[in-house]
N, CA, C and O atoms as CSV, one atom per row, in Angstrom:
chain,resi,resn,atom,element,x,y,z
A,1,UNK,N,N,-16.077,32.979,-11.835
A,1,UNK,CA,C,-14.931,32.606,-11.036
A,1,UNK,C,C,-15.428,31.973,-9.736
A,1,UNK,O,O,-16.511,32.354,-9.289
A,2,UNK,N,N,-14.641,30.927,-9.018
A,2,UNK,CA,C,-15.166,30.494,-8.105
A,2,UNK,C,C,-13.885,30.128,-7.100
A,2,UNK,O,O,-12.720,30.066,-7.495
A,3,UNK,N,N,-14.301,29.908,-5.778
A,3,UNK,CA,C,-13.044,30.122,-5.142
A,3,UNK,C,C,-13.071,29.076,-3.793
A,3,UNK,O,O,-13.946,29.295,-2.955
A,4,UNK,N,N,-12.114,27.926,-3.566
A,4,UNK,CA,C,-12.523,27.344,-2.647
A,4,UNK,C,C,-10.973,27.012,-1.581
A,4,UNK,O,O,-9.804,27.067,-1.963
A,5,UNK,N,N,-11.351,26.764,-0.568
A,5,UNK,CA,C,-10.385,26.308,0.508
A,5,UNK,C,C,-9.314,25.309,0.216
A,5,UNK,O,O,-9.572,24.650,1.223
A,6,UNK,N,N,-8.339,24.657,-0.318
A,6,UNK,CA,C,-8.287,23.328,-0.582
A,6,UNK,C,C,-6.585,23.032,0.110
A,6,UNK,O,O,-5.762,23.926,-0.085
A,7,UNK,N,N,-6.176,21.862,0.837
A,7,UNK,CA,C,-5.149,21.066,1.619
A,7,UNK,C,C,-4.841,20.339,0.795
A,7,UNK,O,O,-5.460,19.394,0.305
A,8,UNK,N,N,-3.498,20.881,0.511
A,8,UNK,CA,C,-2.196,19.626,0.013
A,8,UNK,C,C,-1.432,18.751,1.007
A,8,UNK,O,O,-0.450,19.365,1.425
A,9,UNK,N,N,-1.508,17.944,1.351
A,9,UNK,CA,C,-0.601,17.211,2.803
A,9,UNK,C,C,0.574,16.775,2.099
A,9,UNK,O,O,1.544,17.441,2.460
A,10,UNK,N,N,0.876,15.859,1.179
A,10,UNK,CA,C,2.032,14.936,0.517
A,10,UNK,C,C,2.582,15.501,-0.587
A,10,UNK,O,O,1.802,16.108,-1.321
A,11,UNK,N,N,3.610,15.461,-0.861
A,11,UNK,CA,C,4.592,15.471,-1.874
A,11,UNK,C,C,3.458,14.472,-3.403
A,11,UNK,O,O,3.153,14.901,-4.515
A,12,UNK,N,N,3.161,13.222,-2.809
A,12,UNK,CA,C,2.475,13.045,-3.824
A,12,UNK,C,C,0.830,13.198,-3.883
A,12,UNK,O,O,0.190,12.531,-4.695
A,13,UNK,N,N,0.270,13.991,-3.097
A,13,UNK,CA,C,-0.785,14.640,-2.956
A,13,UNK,C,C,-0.699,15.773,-4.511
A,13,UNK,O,O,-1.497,15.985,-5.424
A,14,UNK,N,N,0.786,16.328,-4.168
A,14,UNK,CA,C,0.734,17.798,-4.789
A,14,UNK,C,C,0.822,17.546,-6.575
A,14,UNK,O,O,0.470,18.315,-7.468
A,15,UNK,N,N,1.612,15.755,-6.696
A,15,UNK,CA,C,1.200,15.583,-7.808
A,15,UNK,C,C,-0.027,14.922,-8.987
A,15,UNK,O,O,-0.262,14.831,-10.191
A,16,UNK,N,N,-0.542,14.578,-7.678
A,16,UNK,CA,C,-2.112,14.015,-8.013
A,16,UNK,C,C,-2.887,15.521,-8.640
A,16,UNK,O,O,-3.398,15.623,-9.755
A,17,UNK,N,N,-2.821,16.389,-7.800
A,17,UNK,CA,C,-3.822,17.815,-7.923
A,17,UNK,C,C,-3.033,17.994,-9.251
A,17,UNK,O,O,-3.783,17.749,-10.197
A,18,UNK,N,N,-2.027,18.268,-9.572
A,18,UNK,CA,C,-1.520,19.168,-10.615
A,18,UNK,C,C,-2.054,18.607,-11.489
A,18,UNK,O,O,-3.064,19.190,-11.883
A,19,UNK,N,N,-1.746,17.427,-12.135
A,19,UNK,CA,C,-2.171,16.162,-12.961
A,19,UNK,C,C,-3.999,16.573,-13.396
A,19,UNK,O,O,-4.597,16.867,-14.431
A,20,UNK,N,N,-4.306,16.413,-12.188
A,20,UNK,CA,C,-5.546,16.600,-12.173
A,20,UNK,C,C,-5.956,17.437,-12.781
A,20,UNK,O,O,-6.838,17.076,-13.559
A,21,UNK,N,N,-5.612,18.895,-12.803
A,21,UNK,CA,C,-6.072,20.455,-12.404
A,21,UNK,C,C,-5.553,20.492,-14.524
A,21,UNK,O,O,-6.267,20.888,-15.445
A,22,UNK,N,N,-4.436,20.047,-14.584
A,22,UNK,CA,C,-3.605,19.989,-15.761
A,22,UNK,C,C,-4.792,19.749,-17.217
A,22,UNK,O,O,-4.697,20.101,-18.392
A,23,UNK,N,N,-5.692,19.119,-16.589
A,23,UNK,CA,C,-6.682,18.193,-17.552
A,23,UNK,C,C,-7.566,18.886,-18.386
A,23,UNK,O,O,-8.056,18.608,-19.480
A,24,UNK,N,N,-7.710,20.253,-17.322
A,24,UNK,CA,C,-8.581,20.792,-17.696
A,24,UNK,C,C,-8.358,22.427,-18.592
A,24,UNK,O,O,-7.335,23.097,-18.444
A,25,UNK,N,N,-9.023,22.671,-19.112
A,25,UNK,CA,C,-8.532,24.148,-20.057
A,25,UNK,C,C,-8.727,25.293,-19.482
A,25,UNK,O,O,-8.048,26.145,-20.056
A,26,UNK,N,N,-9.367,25.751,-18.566
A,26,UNK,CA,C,-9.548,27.038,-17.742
A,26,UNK,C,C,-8.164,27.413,-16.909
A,26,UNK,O,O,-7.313,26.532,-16.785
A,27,UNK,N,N,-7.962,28.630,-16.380
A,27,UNK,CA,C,-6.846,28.924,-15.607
A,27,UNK,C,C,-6.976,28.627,-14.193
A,27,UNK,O,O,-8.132,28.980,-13.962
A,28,UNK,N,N,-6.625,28.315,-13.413
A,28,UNK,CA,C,-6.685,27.952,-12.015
A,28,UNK,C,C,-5.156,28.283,-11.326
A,28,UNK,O,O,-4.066,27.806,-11.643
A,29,UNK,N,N,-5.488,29.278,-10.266
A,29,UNK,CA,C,-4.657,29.871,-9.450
A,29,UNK,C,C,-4.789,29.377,-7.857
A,29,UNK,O,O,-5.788,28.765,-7.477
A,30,UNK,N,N,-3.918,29.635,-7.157
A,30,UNK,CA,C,-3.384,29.134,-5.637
A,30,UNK,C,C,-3.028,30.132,-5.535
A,30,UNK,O,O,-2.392,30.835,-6.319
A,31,UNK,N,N,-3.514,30.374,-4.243
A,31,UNK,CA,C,-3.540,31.995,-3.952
A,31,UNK,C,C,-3.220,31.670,-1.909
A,31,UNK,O,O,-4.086,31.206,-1.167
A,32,UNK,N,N,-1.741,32.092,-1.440
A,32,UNK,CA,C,-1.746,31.957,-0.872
A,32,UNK,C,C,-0.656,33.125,-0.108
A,32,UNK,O,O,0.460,33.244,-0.613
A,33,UNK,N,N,-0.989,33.911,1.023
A,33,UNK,CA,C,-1.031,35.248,1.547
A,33,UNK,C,C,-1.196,36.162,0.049
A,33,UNK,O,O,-2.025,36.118,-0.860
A,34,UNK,N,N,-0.011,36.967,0.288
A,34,UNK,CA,C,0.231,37.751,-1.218
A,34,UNK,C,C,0.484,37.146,-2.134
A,34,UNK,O,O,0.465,38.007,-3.014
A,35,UNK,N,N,0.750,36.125,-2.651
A,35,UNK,CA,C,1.003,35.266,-3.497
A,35,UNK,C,C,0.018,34.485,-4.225
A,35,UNK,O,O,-0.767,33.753,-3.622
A,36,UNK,N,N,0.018,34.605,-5.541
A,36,UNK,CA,C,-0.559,34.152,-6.915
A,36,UNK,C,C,0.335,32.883,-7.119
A,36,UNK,O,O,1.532,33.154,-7.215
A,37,UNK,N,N,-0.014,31.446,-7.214
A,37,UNK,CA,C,0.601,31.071,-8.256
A,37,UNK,C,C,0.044,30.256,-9.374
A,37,UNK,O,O,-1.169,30.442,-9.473
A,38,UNK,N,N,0.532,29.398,-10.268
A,38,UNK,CA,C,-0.332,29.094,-11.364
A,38,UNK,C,C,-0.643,27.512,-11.176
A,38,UNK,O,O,0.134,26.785,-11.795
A,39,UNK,N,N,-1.988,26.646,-10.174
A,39,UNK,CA,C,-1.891,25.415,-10.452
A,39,UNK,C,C,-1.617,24.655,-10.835
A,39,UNK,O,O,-1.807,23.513,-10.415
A,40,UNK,N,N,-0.861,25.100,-12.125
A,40,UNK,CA,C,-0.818,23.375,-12.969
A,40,UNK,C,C,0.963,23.437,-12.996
A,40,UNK,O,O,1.755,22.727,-13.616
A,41,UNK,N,N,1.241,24.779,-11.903
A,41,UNK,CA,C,2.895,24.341,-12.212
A,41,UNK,C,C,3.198,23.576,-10.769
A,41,UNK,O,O,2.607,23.974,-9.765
A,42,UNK,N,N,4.231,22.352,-10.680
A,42,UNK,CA,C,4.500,21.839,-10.091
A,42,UNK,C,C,5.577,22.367,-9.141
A,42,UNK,O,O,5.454,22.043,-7.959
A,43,UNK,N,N,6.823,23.286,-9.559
A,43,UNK,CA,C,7.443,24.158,-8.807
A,43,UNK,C,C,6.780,25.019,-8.393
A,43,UNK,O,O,6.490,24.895,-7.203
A,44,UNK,N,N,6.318,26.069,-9.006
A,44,UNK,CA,C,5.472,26.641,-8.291
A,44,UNK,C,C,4.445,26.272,-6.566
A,44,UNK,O,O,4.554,26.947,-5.542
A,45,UNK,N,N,3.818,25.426,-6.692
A,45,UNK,CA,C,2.958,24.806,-5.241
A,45,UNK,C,C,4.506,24.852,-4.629
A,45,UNK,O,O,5.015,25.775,-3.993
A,46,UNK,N,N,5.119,23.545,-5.021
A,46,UNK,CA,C,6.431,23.769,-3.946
A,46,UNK,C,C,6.853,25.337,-3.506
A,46,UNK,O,O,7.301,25.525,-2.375
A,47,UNK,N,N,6.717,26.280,-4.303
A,47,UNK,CA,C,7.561,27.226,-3.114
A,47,UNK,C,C,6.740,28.463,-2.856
A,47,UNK,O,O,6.804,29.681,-3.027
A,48,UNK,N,N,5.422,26.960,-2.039
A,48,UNK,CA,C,4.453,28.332,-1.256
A,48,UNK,C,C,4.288,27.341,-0.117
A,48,UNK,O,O,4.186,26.152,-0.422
A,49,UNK,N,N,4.254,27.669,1.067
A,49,UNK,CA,C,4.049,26.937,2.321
A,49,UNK,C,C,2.485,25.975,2.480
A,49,UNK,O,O,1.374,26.354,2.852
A,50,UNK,N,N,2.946,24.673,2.047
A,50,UNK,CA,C,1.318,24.114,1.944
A,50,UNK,C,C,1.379,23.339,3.451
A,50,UNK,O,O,1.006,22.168,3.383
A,51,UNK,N,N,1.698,23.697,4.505
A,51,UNK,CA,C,1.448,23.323,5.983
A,51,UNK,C,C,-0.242,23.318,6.201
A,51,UNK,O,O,-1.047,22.512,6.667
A,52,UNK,N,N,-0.325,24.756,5.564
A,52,UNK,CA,C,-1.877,25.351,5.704
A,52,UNK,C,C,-2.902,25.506,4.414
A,52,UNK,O,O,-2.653,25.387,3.214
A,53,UNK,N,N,-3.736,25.714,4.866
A,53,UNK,CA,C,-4.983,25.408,3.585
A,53,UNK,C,C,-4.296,26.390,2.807
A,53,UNK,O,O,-3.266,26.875,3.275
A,54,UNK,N,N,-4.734,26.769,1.638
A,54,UNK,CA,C,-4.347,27.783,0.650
A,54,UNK,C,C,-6.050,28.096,-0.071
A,54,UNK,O,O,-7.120,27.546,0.192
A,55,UNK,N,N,-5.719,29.193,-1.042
A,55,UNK,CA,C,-7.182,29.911,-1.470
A,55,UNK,C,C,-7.052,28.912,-2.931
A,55,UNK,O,O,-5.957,28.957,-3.491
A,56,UNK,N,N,-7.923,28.197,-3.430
A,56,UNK,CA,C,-8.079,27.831,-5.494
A,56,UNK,C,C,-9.223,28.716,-5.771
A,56,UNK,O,O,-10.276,28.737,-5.135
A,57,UNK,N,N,-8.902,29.464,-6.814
A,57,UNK,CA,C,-9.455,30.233,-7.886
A,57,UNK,C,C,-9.225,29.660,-9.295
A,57,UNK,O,O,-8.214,29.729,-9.993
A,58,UNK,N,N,-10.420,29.074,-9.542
A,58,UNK,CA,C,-11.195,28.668,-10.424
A,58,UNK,C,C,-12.071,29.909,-11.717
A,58,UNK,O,O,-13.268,30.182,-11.801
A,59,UNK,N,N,-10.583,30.555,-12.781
A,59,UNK,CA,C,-11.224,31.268,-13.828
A,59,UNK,C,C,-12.344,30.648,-14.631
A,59,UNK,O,O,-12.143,30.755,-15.841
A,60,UNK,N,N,-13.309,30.117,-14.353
A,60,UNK,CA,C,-14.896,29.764,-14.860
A,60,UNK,C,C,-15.426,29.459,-14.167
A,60,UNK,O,O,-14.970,28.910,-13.164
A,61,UNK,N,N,-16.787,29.698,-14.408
A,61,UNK,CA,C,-17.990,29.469,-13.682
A,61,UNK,C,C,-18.741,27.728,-13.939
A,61,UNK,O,O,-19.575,27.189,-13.211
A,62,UNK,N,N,-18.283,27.324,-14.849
A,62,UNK,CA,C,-18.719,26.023,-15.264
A,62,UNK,C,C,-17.619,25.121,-15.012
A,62,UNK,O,O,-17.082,24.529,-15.948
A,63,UNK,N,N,-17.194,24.953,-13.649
A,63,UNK,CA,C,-16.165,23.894,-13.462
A,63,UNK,C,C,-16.466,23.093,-12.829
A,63,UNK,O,O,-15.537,22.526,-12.254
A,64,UNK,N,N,-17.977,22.541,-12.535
A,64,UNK,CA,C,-18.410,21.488,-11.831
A,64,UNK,C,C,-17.660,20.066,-11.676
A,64,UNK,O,O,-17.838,19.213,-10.806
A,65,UNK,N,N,-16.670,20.056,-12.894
A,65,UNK,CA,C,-16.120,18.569,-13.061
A,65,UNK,C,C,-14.671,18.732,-12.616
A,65,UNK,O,O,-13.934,17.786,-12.340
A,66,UNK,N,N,-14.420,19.681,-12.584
A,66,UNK,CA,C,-13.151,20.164,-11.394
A,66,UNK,C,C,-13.283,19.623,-10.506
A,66,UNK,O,O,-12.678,18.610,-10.154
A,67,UNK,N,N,-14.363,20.369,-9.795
A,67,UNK,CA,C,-14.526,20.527,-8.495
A,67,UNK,C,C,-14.677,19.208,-7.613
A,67,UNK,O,O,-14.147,19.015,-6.519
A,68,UNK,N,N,-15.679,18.162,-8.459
A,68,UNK,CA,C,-15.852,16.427,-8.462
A,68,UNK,C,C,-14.892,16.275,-8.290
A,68,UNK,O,O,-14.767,16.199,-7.068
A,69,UNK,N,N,-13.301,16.077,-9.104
A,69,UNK,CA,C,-12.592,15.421,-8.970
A,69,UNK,C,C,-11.361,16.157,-8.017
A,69,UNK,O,O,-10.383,15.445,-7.791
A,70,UNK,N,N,-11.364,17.163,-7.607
A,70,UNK,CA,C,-10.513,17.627,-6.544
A,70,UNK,C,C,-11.221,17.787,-5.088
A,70,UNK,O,O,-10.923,18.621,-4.233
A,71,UNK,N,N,-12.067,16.951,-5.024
A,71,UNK,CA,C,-13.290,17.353,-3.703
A,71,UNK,C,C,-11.803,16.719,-2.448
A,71,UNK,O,O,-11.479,17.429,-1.495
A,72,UNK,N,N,-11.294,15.718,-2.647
A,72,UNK,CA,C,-10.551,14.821,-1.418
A,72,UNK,C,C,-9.499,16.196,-1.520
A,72,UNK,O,O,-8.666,15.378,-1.909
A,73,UNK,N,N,-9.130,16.848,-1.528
A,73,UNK,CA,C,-8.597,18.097,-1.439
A,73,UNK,C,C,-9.058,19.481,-0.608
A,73,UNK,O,O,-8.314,20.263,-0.018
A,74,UNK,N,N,-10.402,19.536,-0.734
A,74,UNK,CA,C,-11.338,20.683,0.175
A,74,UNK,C,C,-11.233,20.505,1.472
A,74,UNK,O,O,-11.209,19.386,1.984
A,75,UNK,N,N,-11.149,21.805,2.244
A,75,UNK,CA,C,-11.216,21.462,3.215
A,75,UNK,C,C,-12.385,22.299,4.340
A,75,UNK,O,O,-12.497,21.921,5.506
């Protein structure tokens, strides 16, 4: 599992990531205060406050090609 910082700014920011995140077969969570939610849902991001960075949890250890293509996202 791996776990990184990552900033949504735009409405179509949030659908670039999903798209993105969507591609891939592992589970990936947004983890932001008490709140779990499931990356690749698009309602979901909407109704968590993305003003501020949020936590991605990355269920595998071999997601190097994730990580490449969501880097303009890290913060």
């Amino acid at each position: 599992m791996k776990e990184l910082s990552i900033k949504i700014d735009t409405i179509n920011d949030v659908k670039i990531f999903v798209n993105t995140v969507s591609r891939f077969e592992y589970d990936v969570d947004i983890i932001s205060g008490r709140y779990a939610i499931d990356a690749k849902s698009i309602m979901g991001l909407f109704s968590i406050d993305l003003s501020k960075a949020v936590t991605m949890r990355v269920h595998s250890d071999d997601c190097d090609d994730l990580l490449a293509e969501i880097k303009q996202f890290t913060v």
